[in-house]
C-alpha positions in Angstrom: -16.5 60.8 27.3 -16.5 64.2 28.6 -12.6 65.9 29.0 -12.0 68.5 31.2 -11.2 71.9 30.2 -7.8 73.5 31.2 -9.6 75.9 33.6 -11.4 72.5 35.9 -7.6 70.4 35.2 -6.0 73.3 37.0 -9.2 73.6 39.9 -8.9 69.7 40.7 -5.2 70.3 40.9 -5.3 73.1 43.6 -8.0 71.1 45.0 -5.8 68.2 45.7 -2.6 70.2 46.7 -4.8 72.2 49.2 -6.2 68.9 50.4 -2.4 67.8 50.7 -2.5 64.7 48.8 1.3 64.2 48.3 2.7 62.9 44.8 3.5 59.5 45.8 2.2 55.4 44.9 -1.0 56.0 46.9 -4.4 56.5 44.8 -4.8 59.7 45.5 -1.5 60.2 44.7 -1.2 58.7 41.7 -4.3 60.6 40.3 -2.7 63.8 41.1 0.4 63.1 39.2 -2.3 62.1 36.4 -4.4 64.8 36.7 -0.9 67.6 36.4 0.3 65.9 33.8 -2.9 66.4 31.3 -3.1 70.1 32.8 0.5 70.8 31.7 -0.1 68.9 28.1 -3.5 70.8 27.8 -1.7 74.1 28.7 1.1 73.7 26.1 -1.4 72.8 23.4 -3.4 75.9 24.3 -0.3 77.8 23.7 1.0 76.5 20.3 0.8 78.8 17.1 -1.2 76.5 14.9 -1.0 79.2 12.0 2.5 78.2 11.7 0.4 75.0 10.3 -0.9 77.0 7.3 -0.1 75.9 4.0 1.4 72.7 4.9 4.6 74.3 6.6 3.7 73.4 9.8 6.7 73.4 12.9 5.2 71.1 15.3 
């Protein structure tokens, strides 16, 4: 399987929020809330140090 890429998360999130699909129990909804939430995890793995990870020390 395939994962999208930080860049086409944050496209199919202004894609729904243009398309006003609300964050609420509908399907579209739900996907939405699904759909931010790997964005944001995707973004704060993008922006972790992971030479803070060298030799064993690592802060994560």
């Amino acid at each position: 399987m395939n994962d999208f890429t930080t860049d086409e998360l944050g496209i199919l999130v202004s894609v729904f929020e243009r398309a006003g699909v609300a964050e609420d129990g509908s399907a579209e909804g739900s996907l939405l809330m699904v759909i931010k939430s790997a964005h944001s995890e995707r973004m704060e793995l993008e922006s972790m140090d992971f030479d803070d990870c060298a030799g064993g020390a690592c802060k994560l």
